[in-house]
C-alpha positions, 0 to 999 in steps of 0.5 A, a space after each residue: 974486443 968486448 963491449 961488455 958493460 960499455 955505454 954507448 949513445 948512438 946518434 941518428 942525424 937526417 941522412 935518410 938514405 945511409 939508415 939502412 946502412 947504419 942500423 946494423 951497426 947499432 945491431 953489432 954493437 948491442 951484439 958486442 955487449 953495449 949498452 946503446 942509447 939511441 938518440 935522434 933528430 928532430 928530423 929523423 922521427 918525423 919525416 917520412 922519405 922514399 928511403 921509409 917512414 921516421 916512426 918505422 926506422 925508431 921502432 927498429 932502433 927501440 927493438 934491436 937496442 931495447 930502449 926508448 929513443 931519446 928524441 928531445 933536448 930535454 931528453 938528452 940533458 942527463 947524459 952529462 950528469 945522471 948518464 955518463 957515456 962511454 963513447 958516443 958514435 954519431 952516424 950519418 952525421 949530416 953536413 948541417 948538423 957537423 956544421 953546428 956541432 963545429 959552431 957549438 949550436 947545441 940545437 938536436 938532442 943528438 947535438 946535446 948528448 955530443 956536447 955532454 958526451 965530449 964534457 964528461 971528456 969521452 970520444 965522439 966518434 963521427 960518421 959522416 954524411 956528406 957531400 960538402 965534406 971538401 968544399 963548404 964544410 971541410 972547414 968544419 969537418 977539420 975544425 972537428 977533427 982538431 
């Protein structure tokens, strides 16, 4: 299967610890031929955990995908209108953020290009990071899934 020409967001939410695990997946898909907006929260650019430096994980997203992270709500806004995605995977996608994404609380830009993603009618695909999904957040992990 190509991607060729296929516009693909890829969302980066706070769980450290699966990053060196995600990256190379947002290298695959460059090396299928997408085009990959790489879009961040808050969380992701500023923290600096055992699991490596925020600033050191978005230069490695803008080096493999060639573009600037987007890492601001304004940043993310012309998804919906100017950008039209393809297809926006979210990977990890914390218990916190499914939770607000589940509850319409557009308050990431990873959160923002979701929700303009989901209005122009394209898939969200969801890699999720938790260890609530069956206990707290199961109710919106099946809310989601819906």
């Amino acid at each position: 299967m190509t991607l060729k020409g296929k516009k693909i967001g890829f969302g980066i939410t706070g769980s450290h610890c699966t990053y060196e695990e995600v990256v190379p997946q947002i290298q695959k898909l460059v090396d299928d031929g997408a085009d990959v907006y790489p879009v961040v929260t808050f969380t992701v650019k500023s923290t600096t955990t055992r699991f490596g430096v925020g600033e050191d994980w978005i230069e490695k997203i803008e080096e493999i995908t060639g573009r600037k992270t987007v890492d601001s709500i304004v940043g993310a806004e012309p998804f919906g209108p100017k950008v039209q995605l393809d297809c926006m995977v979210i990977a990890p996608l914390t218990g916190n953020s499914m939770s607000k994404f589940a509850n319409a609380q557009t308050d990431s830009p990873v959160l923002m290009a979701a929700k303009a993603t989901l209005r122009n009618g394209k898939p969200i695909v969801l890699g999720i990071s938790t260890n609530d999904a069956l206990g707290l957040n199961g109710t919106n992990l099946m809310w989601l899934r819906g």
